[in-house]
ChimeraX commands (.cxc) that place a marker at each C-alpha (Angstrom):
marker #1 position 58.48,39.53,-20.57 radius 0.5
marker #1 position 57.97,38.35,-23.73 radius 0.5
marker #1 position 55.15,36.29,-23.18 radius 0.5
marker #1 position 53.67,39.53,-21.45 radius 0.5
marker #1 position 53.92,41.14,-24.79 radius 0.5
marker #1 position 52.64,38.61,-26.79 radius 0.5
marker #1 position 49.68,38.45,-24.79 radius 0.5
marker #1 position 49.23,41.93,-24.90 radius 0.5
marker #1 position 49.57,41.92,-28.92 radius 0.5
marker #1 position 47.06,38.82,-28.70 radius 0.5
marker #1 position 44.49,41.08,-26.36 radius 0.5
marker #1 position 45.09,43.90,-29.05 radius 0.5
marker #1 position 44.18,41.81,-32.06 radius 0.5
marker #1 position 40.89,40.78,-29.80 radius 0.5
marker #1 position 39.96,44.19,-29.02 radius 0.5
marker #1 position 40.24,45.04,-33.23 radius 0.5
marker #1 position 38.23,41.96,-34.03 radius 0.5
marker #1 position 35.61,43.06,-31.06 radius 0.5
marker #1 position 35.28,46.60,-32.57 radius 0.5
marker #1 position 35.19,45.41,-36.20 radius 0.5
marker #1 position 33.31,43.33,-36.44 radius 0.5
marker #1 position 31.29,44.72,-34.34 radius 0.5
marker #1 position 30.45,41.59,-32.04 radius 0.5
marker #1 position 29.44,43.64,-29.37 radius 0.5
marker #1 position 27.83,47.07,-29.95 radius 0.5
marker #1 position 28.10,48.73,-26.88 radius 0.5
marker #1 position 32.08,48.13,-27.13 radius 0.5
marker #1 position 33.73,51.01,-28.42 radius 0.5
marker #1 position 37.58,51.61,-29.57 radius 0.5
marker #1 position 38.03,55.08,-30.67 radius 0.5
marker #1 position 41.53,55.09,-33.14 radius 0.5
marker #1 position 43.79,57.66,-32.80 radius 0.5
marker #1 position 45.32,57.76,-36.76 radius 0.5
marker #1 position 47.51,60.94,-35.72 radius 0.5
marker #1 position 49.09,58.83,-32.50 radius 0.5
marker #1 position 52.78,57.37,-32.52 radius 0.5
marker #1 position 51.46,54.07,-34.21 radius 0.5
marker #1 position 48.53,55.10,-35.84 radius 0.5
marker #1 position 45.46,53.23,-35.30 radius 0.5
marker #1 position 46.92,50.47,-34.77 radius 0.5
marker #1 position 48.53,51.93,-31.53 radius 0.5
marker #1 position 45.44,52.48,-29.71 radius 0.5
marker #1 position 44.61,48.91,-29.80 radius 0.5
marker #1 position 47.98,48.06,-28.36 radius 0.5
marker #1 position 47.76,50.45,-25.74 radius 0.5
marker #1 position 44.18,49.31,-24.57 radius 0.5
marker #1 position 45.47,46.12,-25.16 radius 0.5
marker #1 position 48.98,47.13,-22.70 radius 0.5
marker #1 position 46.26,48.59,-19.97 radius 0.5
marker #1 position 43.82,45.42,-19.87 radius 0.5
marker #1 position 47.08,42.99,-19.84 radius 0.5
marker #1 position 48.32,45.65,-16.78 radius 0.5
marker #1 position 45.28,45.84,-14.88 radius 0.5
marker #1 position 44.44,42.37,-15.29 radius 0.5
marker #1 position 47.93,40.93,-13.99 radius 0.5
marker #1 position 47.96,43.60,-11.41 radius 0.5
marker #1 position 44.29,44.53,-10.06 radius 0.5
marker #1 position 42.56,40.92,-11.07 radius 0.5
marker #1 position 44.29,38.41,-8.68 radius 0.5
marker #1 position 43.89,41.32,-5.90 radius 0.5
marker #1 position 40.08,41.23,-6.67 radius 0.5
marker #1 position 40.07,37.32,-7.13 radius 0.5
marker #1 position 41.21,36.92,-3.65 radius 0.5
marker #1 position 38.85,39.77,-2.08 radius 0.5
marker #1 position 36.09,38.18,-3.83 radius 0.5
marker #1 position 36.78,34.40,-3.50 radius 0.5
marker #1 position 34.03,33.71,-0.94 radius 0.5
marker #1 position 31.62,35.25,-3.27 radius 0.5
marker #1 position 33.20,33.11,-6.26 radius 0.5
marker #1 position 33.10,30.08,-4.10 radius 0.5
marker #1 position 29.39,30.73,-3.01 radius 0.5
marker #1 position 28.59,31.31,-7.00 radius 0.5
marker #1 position 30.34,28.14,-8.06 radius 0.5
marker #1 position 32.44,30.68,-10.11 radius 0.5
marker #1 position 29.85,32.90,-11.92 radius 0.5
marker #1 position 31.10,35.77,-9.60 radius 0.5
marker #1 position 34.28,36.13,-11.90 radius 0.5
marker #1 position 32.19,36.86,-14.84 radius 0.5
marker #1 position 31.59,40.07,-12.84 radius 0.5
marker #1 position 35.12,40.11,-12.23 radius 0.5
marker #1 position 36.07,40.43,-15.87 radius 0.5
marker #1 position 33.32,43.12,-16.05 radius 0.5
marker #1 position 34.94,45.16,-13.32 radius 0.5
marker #1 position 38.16,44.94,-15.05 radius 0.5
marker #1 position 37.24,45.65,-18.41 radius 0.5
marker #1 position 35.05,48.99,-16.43 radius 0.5
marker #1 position 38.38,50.12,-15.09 radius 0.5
marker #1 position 40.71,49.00,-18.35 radius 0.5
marker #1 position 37.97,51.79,-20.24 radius 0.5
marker #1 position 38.12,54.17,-17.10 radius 0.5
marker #1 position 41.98,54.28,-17.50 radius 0.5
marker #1 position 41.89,55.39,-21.06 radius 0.5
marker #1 position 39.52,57.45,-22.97 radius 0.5
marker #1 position 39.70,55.45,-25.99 radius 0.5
marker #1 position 38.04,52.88,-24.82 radius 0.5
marker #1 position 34.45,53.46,-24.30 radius 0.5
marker #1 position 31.47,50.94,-23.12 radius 0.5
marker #1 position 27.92,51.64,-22.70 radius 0.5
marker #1 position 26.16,49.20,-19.99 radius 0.5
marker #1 position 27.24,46.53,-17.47 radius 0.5
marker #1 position 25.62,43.39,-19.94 radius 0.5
marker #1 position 28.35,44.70,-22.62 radius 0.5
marker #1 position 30.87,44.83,-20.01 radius 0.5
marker #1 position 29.87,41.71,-18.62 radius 0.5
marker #1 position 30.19,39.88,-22.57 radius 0.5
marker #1 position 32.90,41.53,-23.33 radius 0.5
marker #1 position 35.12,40.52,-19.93 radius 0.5
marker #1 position 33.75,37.01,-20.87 radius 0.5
marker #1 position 35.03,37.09,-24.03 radius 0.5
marker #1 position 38.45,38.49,-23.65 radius 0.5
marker #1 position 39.02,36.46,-20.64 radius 0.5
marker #1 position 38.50,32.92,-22.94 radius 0.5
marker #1 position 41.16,35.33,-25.53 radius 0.5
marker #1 position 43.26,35.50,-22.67 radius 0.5
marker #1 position 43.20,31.63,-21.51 radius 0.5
marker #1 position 43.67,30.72,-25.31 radius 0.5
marker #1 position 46.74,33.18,-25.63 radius 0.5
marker #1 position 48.07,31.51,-22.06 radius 0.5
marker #1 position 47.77,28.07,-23.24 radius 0.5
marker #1 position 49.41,29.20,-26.96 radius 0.5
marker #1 position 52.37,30.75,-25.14 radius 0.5
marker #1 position 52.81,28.01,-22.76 radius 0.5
marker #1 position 54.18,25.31,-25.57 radius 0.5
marker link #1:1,2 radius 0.2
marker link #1:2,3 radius 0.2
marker link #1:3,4 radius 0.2
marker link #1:4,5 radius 0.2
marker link #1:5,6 radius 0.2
marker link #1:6,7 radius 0.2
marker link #1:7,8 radius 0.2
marker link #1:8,9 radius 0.2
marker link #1:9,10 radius 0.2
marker link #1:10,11 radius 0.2
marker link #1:11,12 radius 0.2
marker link #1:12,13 radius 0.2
marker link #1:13,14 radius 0.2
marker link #1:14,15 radius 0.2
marker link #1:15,16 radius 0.2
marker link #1:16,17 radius 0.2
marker link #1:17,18 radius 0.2
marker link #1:18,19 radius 0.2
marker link #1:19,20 radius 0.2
marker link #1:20,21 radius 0.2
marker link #1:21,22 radius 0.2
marker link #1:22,23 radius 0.2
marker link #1:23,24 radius 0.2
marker link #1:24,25 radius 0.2
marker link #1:25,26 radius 0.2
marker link #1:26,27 radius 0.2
marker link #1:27,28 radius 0.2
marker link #1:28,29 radius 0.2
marker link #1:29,30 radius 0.2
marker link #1:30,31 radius 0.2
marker link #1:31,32 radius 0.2
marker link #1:32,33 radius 0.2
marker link #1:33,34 radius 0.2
marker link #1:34,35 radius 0.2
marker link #1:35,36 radius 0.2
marker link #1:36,37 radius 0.2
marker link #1:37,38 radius 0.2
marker link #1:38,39 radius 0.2
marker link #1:39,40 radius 0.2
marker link #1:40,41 radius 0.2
marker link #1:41,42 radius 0.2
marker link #1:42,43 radius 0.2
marker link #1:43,44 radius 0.2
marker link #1:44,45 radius 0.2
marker link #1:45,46 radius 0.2
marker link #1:46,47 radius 0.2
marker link #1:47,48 radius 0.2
marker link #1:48,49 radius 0.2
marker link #1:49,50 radius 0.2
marker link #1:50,51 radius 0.2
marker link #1:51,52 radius 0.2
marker link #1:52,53 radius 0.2
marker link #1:53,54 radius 0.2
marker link #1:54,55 radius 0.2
marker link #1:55,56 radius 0.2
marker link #1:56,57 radius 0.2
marker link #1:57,58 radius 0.2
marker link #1:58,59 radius 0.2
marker link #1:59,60 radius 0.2
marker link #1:60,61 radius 0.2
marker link #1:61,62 radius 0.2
marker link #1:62,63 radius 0.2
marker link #1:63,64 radius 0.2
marker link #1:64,65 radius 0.2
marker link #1:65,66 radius 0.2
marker link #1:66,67 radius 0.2
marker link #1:67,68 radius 0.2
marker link #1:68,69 radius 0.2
marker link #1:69,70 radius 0.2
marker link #1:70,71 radius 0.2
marker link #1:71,72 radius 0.2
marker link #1:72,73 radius 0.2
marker link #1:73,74 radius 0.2
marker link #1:74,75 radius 0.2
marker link #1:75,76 radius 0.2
marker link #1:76,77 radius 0.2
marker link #1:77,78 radius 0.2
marker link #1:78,79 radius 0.2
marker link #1:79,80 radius 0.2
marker link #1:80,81 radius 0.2
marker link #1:81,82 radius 0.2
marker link #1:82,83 radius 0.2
marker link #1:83,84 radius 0.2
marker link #1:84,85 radius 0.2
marker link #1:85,86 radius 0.2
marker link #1:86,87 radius 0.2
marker link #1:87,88 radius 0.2
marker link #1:88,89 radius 0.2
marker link #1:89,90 radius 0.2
marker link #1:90,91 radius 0.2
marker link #1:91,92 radius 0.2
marker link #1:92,93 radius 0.2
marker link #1:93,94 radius 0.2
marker link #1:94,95 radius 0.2
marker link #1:95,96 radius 0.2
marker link #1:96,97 radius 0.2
marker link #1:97,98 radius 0.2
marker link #1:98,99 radius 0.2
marker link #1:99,100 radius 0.2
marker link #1:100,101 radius 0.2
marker link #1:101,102 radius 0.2
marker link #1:102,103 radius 0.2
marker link #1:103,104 radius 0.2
marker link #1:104,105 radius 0.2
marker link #1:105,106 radius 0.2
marker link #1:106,107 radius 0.2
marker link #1:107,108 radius 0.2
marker link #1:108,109 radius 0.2
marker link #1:109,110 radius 0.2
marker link #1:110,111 radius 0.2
marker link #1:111,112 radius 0.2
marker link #1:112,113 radius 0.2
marker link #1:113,114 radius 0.2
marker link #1:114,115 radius 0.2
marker link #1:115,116 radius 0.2
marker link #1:116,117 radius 0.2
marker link #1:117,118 radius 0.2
marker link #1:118,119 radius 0.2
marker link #1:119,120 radius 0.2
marker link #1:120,121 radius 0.2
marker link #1:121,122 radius 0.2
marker link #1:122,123 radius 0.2
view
């Protein structure tokens, strides 16, 4: 459980750098300053909801699509990530994204954030 949250903190910190720096400029975090945590609480909770659906709705989808992902030599869960992010921003409104190629980049990148935190939290 800890580990869960840790990786969820980790996924919040790359959302904020994402947004601020504004790596990818179709990706979109809208703060709530008047929420329990401030701003800094929205990136936690989109954080919380990609670390949910990911652990929950991503090895579902992994399996469905393995042929495809086998057939791709793996390419296929770059769209994967995509999907997930889609839903992660469906989920909440303060997450907003404005085509599939931003999707696409930004499942990529926060699925390398998410194999980094994994192999930090592992030792």
């Amino acid at each position: 459980m800890i580990k869960f949250a840790l990786k969820v903190v980790l996924l919040a910190l790359v959302f904020y750098g994402l947004t601020r720096f504004d790596v990818l400029p179709g990706l979109d975090v809208l703060p709530d300053p008047e929420g329990p945590l401030g701003a800094t609480g929205t990136y936690l909770w989109i954080g919380l909801i990609f670390g949910l659906v990911n652990a929950i709705v991503g090895p579902i989808l992994r399996l469905l699509a393995l042929p495809f992902v086998v057939l791709t030599l793996g390419l296929f869960l770059l769209v994967i990530n995509a999907v997930l992010l889609a839903l992660t921003a469906g989920l909440t409104d303060r997450l907003a994204i404005d085509g599939i190629g931003t999707a696409v980049l930004g499942g990529l990148i926060l699925a390398v954030a998410g194999w980094v935190a994994d192999q930090i939290l592992d030792r």
